[in-house]
Structure formats: C-alpha cells, structure tokens
Chimera marker file (.cmm) of the C-alpha trace (Angstrom):
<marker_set name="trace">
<marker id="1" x="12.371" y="-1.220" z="-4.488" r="1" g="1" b="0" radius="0.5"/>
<marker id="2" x="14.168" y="0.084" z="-1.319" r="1" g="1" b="0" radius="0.5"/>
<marker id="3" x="12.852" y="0.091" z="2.342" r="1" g="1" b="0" radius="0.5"/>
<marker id="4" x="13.198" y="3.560" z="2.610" r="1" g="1" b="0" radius="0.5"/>
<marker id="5" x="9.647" y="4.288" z="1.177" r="1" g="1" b="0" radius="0.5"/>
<marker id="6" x="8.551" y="2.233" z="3.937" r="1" g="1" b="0" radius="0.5"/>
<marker id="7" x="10.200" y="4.250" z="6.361" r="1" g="1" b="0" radius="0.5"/>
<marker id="8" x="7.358" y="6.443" z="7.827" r="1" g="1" b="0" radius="0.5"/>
<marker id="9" x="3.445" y="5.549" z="8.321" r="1" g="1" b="0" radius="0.5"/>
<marker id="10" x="1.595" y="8.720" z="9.194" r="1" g="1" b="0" radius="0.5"/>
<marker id="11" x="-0.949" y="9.086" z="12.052" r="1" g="1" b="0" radius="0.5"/>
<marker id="12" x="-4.222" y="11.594" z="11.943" r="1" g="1" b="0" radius="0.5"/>
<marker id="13" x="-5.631" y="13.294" z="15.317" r="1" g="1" b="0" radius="0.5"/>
<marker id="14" x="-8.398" y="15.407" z="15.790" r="1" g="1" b="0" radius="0.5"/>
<marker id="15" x="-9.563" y="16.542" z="19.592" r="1" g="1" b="0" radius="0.5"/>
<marker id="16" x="-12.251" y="18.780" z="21.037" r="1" g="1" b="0" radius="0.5"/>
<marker id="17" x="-11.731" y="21.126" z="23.655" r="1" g="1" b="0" radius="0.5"/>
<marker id="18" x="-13.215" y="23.774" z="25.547" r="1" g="1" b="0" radius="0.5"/>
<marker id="19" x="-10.628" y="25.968" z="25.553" r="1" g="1" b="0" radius="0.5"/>
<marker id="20" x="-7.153" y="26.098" z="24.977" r="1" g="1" b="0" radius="0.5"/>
<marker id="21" x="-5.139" y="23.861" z="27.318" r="1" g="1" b="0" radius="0.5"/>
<marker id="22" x="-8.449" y="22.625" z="29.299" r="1" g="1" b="0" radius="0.5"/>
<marker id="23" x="-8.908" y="19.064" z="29.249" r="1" g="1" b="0" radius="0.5"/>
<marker id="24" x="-10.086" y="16.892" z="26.168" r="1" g="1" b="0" radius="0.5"/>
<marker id="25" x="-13.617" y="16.097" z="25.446" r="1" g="1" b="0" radius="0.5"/>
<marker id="26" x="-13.678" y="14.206" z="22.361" r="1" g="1" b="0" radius="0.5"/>
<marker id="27" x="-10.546" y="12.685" z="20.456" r="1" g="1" b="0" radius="0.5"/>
<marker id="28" x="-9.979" y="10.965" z="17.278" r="1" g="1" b="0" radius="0.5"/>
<marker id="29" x="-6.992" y="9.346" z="16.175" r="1" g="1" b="0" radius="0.5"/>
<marker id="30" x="-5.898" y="7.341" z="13.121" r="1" g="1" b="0" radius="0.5"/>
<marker id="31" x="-2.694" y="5.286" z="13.292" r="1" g="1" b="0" radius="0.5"/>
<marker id="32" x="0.075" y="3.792" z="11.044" r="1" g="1" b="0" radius="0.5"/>
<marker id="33" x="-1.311" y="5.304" z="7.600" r="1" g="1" b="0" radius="0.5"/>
<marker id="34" x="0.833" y="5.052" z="4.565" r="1" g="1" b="0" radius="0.5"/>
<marker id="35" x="1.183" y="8.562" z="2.875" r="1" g="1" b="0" radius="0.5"/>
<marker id="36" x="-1.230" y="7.637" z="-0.223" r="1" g="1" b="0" radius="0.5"/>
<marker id="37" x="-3.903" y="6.728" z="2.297" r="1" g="1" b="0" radius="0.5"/>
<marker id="38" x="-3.366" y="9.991" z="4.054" r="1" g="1" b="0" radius="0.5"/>
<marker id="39" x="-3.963" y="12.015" z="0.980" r="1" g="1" b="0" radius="0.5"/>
<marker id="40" x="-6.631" y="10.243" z="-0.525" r="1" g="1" b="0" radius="0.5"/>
<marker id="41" x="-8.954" y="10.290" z="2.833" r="1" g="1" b="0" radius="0.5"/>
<marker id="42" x="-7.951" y="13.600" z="3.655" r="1" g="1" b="0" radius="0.5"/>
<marker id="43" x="-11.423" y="14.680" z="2.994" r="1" g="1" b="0" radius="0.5"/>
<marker id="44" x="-12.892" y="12.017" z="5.392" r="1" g="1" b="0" radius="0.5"/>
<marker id="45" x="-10.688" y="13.576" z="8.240" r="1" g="1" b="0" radius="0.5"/>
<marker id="46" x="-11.673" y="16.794" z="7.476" r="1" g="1" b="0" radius="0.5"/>
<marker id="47" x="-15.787" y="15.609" z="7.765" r="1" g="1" b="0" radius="0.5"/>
<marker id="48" x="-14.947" y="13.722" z="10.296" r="1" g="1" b="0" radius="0.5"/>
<marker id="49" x="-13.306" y="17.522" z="12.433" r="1" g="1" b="0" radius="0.5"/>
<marker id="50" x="-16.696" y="19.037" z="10.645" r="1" g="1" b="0" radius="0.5"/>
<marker id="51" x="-18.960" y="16.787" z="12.166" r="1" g="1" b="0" radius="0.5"/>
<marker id="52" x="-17.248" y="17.388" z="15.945" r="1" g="1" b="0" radius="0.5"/>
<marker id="53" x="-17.345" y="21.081" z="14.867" r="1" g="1" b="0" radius="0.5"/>
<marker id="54" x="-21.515" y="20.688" z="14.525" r="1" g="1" b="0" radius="0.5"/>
<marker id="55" x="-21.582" y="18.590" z="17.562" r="1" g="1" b="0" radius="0.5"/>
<marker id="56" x="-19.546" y="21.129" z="19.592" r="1" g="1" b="0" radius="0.5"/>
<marker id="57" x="-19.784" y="24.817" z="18.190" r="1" g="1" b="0" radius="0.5"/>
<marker id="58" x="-18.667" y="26.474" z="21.186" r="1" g="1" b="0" radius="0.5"/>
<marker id="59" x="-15.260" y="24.288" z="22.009" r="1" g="1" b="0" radius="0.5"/>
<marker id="60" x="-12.056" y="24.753" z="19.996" r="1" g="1" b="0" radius="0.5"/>
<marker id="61" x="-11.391" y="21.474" z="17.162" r="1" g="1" b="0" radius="0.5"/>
<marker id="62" x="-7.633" y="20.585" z="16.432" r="1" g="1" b="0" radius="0.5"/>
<marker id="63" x="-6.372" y="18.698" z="13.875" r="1" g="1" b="0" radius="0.5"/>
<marker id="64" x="-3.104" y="17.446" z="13.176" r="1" g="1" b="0" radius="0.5"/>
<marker id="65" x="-1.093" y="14.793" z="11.177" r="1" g="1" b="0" radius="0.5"/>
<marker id="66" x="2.378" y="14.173" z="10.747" r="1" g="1" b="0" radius="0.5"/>
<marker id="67" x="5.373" y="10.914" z="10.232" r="1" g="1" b="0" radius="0.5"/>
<marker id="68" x="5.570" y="8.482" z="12.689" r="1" g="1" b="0" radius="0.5"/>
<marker id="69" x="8.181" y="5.880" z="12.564" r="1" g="1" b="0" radius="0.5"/>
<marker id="70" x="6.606" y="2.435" z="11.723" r="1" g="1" b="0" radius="0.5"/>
<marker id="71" x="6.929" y="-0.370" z="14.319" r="1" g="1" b="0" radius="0.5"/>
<marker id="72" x="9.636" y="-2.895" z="12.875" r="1" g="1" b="0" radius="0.5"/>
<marker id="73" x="6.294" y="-5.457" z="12.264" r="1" g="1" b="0" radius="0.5"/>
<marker id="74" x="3.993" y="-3.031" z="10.249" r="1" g="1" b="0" radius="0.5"/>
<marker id="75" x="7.395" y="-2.918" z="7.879" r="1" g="1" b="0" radius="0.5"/>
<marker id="76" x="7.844" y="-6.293" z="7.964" r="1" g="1" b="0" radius="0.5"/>
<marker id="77" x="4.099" y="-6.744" z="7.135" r="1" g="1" b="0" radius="0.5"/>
<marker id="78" x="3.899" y="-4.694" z="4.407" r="1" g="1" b="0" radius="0.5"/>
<marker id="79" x="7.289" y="-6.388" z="2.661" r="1" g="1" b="0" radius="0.5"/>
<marker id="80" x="5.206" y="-9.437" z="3.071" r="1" g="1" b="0" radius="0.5"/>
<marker id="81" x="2.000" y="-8.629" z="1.616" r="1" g="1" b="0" radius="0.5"/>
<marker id="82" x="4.377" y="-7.020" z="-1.460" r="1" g="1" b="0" radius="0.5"/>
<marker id="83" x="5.612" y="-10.355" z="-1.499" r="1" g="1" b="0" radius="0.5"/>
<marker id="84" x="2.786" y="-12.383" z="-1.928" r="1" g="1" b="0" radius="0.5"/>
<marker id="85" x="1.089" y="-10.000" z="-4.335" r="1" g="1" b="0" radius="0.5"/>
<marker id="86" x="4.009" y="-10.185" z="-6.747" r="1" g="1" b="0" radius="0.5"/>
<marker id="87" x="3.855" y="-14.203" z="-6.359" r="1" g="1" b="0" radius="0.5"/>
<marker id="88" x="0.086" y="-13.767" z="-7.128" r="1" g="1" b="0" radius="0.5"/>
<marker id="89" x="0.889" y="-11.827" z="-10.408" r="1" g="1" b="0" radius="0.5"/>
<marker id="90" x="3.862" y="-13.672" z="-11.715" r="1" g="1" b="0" radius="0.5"/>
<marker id="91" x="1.102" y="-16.877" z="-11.163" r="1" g="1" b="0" radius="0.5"/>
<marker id="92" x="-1.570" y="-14.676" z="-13.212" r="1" g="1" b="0" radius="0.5"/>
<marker id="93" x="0.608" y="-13.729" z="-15.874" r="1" g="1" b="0" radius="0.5"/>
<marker id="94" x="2.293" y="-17.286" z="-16.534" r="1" g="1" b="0" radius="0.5"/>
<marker id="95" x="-1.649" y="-19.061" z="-16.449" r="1" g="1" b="0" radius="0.5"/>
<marker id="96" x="-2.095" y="-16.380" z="-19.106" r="1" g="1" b="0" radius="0.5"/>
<marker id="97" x="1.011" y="-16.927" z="-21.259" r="1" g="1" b="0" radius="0.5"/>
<marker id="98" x="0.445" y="-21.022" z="-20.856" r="1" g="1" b="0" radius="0.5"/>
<marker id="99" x="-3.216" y="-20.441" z="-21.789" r="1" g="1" b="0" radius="0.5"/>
<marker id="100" x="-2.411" y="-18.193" z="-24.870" r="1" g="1" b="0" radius="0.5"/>
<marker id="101" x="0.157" y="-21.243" z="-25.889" r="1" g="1" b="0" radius="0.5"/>
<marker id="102" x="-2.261" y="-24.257" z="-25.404" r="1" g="1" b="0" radius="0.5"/>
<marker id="103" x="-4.862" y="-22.183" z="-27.842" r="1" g="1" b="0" radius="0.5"/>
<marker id="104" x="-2.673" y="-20.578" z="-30.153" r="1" g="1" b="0" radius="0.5"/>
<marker id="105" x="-3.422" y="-21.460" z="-33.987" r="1" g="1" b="0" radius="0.5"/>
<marker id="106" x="-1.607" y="-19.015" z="-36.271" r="1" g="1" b="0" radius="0.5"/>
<marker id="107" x="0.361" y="-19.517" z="-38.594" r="1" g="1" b="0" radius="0.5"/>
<marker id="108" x="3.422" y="-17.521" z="-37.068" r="1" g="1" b="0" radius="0.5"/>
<marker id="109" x="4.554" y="-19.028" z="-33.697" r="1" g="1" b="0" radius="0.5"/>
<marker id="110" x="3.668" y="-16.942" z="-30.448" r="1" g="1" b="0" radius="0.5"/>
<marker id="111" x="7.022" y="-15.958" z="-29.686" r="1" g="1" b="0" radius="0.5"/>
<marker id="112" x="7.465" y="-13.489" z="-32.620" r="1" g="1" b="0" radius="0.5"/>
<marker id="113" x="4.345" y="-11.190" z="-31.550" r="1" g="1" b="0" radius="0.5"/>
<marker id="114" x="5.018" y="-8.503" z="-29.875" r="1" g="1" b="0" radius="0.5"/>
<marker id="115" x="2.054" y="-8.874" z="-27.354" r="1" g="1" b="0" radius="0.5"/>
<marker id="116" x="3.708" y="-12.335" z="-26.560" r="1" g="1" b="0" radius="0.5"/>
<marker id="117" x="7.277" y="-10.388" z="-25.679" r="1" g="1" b="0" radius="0.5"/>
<marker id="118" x="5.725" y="-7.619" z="-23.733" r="1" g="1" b="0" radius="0.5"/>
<marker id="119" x="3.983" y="-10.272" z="-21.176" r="1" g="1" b="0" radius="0.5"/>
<marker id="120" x="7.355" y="-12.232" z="-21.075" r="1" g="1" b="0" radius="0.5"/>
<marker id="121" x="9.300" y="-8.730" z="-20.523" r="1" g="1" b="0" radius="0.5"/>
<marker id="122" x="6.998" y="-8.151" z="-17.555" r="1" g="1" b="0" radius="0.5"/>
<marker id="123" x="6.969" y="-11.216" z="-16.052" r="1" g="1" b="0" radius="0.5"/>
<marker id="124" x="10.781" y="-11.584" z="-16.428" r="1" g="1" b="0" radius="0.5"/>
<marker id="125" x="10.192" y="-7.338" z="-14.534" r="1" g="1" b="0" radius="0.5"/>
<marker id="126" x="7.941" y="-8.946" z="-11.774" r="1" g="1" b="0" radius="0.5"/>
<marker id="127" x="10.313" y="-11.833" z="-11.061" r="1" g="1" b="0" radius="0.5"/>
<marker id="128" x="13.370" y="-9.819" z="-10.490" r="1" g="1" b="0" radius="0.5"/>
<marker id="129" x="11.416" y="-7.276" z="-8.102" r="1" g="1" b="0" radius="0.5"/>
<marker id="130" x="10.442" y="-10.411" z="-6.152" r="1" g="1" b="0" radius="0.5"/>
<marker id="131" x="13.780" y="-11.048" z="-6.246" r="1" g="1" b="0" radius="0.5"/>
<marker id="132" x="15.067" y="-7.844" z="-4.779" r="1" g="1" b="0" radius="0.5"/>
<marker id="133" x="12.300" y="-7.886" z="-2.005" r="1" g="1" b="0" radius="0.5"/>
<marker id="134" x="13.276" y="-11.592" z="-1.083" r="1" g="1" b="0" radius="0.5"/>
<marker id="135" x="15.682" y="-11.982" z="1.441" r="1" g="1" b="0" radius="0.5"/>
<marker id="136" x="18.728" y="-14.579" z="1.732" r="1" g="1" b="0" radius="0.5"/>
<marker id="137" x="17.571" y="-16.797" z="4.405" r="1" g="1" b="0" radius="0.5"/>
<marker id="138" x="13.850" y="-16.767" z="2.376" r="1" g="1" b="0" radius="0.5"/>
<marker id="139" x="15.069" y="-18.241" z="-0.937" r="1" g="1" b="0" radius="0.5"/>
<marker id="140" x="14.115" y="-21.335" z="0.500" r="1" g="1" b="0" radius="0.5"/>
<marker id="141" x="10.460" y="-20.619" z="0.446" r="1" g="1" b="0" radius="0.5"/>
<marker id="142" x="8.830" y="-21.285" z="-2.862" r="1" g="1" b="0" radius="0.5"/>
<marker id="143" x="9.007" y="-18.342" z="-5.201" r="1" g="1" b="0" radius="0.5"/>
<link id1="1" id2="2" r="1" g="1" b="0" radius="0.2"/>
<link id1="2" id2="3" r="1" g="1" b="0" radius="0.2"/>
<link id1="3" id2="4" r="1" g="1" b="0" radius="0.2"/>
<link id1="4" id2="5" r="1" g="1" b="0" radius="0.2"/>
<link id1="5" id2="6" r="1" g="1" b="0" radius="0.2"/>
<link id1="6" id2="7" r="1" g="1" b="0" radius="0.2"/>
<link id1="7" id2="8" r="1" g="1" b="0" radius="0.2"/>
<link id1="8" id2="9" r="1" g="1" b="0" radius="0.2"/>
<link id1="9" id2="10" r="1" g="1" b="0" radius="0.2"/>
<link id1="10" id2="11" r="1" g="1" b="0" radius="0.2"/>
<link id1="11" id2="12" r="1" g="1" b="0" radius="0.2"/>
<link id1="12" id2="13" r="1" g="1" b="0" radius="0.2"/>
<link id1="13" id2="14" r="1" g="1" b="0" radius="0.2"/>
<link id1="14" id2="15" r="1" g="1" b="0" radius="0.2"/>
<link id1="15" id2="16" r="1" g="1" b="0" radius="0.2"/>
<link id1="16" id2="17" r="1" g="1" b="0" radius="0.2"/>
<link id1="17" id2="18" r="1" g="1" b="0" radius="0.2"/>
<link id1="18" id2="19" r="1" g="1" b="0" radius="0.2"/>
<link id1="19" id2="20" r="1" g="1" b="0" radius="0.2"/>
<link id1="20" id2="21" r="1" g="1" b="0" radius="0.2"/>
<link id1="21" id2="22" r="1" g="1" b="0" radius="0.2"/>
<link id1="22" id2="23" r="1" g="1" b="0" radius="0.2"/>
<link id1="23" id2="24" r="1" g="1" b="0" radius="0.2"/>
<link id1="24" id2="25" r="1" g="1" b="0" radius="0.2"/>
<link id1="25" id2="26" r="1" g="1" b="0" radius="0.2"/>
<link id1="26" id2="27" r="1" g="1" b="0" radius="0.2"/>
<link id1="27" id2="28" r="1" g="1" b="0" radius="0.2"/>
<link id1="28" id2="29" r="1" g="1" b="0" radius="0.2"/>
<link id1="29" id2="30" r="1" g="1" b="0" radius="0.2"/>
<link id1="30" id2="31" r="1" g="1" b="0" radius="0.2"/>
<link id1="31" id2="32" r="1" g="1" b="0" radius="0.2"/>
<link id1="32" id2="33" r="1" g="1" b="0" radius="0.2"/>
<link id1="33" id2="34" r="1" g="1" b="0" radius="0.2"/>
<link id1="34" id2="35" r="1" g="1" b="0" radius="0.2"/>
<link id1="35" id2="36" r="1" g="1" b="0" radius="0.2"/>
<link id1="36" id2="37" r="1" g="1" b="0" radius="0.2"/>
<link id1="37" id2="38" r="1" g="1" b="0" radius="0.2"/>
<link id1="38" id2="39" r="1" g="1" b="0" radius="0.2"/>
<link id1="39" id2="40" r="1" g="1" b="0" radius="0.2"/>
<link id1="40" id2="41" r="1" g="1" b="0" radius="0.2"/>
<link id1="41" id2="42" r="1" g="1" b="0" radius="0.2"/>
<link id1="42" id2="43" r="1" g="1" b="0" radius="0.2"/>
<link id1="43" id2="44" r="1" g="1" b="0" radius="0.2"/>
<link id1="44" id2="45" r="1" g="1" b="0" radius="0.2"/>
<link id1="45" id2="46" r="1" g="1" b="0" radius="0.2"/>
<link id1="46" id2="47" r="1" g="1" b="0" radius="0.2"/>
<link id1="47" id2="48" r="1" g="1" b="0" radius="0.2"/>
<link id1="48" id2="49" r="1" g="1" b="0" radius="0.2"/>
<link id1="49" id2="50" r="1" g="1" b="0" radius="0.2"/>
<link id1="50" id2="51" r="1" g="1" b="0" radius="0.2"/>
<link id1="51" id2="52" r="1" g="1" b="0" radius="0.2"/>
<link id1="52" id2="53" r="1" g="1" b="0" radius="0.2"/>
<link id1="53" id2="54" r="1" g="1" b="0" radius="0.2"/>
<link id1="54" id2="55" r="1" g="1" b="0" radius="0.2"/>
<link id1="55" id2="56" r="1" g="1" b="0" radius="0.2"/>
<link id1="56" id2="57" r="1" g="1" b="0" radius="0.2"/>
<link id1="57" id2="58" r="1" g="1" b="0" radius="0.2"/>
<link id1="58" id2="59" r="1" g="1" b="0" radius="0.2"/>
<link id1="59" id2="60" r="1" g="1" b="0" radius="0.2"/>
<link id1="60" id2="61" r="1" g="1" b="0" radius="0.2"/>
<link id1="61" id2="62" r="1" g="1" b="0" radius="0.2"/>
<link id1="62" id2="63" r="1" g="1" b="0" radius="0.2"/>
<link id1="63" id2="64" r="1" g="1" b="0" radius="0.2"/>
<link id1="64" id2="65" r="1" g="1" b="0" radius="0.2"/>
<link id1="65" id2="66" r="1" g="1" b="0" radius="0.2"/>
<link id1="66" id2="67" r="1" g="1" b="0" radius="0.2"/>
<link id1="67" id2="68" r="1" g="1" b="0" radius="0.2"/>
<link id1="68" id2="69" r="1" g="1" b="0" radius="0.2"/>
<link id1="69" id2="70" r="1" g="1" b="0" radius="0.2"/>
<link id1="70" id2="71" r="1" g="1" b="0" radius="0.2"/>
<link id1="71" id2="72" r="1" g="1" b="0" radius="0.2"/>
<link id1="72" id2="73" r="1" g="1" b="0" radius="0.2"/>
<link id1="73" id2="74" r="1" g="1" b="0" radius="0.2"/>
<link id1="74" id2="75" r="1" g="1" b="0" radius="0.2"/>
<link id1="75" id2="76" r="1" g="1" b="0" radius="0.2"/>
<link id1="76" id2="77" r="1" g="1" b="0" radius="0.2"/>
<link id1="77" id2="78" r="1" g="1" b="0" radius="0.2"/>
<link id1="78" id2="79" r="1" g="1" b="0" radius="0.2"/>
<link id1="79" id2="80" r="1" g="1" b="0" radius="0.2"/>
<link id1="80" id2="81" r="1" g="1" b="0" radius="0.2"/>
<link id1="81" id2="82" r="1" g="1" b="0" radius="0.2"/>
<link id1="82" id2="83" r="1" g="1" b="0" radius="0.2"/>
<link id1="83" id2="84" r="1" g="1" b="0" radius="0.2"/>
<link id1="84" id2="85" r="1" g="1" b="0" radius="0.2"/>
<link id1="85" id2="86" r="1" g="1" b="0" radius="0.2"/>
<link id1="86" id2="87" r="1" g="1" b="0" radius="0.2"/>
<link id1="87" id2="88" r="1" g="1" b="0" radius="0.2"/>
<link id1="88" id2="89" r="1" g="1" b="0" radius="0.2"/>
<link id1="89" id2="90" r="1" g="1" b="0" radius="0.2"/>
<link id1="90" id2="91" r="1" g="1" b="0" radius="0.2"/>
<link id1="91" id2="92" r="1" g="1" b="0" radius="0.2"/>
<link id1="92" id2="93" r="1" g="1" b="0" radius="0.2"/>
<link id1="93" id2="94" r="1" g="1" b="0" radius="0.2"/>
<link id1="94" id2="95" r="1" g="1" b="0" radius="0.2"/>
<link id1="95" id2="96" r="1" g="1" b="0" radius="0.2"/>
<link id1="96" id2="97" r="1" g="1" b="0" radius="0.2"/>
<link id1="97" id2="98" r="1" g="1" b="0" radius="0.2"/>
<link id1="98" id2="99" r="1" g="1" b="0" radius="0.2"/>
<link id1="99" id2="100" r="1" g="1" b="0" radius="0.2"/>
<link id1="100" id2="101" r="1" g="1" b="0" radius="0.2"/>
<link id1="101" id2="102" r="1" g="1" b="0" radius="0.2"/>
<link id1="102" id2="103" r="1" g="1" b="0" radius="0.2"/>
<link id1="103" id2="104" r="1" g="1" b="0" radius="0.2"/>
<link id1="104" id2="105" r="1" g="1" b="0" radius="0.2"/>
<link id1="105" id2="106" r="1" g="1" b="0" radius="0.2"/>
<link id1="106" id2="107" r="1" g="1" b="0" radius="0.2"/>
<link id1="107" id2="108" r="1" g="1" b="0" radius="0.2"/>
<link id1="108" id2="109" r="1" g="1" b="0" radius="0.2"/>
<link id1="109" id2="110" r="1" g="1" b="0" radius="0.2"/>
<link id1="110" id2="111" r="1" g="1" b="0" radius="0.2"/>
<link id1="111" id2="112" r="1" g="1" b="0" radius="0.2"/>
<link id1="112" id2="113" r="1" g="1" b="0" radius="0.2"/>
<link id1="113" id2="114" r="1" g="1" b="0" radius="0.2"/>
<link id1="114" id2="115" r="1" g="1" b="0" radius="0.2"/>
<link id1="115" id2="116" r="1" g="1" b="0" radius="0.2"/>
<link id1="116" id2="117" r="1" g="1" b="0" radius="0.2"/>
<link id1="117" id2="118" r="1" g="1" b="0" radius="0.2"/>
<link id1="118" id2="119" r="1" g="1" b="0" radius="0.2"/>
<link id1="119" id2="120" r="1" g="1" b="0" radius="0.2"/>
<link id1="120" id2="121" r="1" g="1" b="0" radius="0.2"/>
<link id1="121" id2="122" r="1" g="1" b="0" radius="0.2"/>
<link id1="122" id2="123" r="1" g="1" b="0" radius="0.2"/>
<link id1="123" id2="124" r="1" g="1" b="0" radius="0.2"/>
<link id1="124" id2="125" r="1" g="1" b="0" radius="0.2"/>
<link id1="125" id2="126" r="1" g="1" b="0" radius="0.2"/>
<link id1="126" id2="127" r="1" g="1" b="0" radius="0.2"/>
<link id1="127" id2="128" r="1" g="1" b="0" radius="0.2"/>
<link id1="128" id2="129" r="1" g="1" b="0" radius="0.2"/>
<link id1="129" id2="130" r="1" g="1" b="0" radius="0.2"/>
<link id1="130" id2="131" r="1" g="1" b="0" radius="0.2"/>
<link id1="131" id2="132" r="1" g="1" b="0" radius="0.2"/>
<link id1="132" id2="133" r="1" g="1" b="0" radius="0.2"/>
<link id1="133" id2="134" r="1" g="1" b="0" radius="0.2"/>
<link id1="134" id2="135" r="1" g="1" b="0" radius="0.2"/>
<link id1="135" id2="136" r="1" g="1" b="0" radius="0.2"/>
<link id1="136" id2="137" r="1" g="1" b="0" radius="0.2"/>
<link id1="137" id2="138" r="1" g="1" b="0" radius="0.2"/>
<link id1="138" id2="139" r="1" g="1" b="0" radius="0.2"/>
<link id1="139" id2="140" r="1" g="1" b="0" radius="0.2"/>
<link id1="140" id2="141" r="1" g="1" b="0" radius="0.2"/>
<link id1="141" id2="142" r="1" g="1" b="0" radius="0.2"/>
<link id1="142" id2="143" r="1" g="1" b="0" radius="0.2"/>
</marker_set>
C-alpha cells in the first residue's frame, strides 16, 4: 500500500444566497473527507442543500466539492490508525489459529487442512502489509 491513495481528502460546501455575488446567508461545509465517505454520504449532502432549499425558496443554493490536499497530520493519522488495525487483526487471527490448535482432536494434524493454510497465508498477507506501512525508525515499537 502506497501513500499516494492518501494523497487527497475531499471537502463538501453548500451556501445560501440571495443572489448571485450578494453576501452569504447560510453556509455549510464538510472538511478532510476521504473519497469513499464522499460517495457514500452524497445523499446526506444533497438533503442537507434540500433542506436550505425549503428553508430559503427564494435565495440561490450552491453546492460544491472537490480534492483538497490533506494536512501532513490527517496523513500521518490515518497511516496510524492502518497501523494499529492491522496489529489488531494479525492479534485476532493468531488467538484464532492458537485456539483452533489447543482444541484440535482429529486424527490428521491441523497443518494439512486447507482452512488451517488459508488463515496462515493471510496472516503471513497481514504481517507483510504491516510491514510495508512501518517505517525504519518504528521497527522498534512492538509489531
């Protein structure tokens, strides 16, 4: 995974006016929204420009979206919280696996199901995107 999809956080305005160029009466604006967040509540802007359209039926509504560059924290952030959800998984996943070991009772051992290989295959998939998201001077931390 590559910082590029975290390149651009989107922002959402809507603003009420009389007429064109006269001064605002109402304005709404939405901030630092990740493209998936801006499709999926597109509908919610939309009610929300409705609604102002009801409340003023005589003034003019805009509404307008577009990229803006993310501050160099809200990046930063959202490399962390990737972080620590991976950890969380690869946690999940090995409880399971260690769980499935302690109680297994067939007469084959675990490690020749296939069940058994896929949850080692993506554990082994979640530790080396941790990997790629960690930087140098983090290896330190616990992983």
């Amino acid at each position: 995974m590559s910082t590029s999809e975290y390149t651009y956080t989107h922002y959402y305005i809507i603003t009420v006016r009389p007429r064109i160029g006269a001064e605002v009466v109402e304005h709404l604006k939405w901030e630092d929204l990740p493209w998936e967040v801006r499709l999926k509540w597109g509908w919610y802007f939309d009610y929300r420009a409705a609604l102002l359209k009801i409340k003023y039926p005589r003034f003019r509504v805009d509404s307008s979206w577009g990229p803006m560059p993310p501050s160099p924290k809200s990046a930063e952030q959202i490399r962390k919280n990737k972080i620590t959800a991976l950890k969380g998984k690869i946690t999940e996943i090995e409880n399971k696996l260690a769980l499935a070991e302690k109680h297994w009772n067939d007469l084959f051992p675990i490690q020749d199901y296939p069940d058994y290989q896929k949850a080692l295959q993506k554990l082994n998939s979640t530790k080396f995107e941790l990997n790629n998201l960690i930087t140098p001077n983090e290896t330190s931390t616990n992983i």
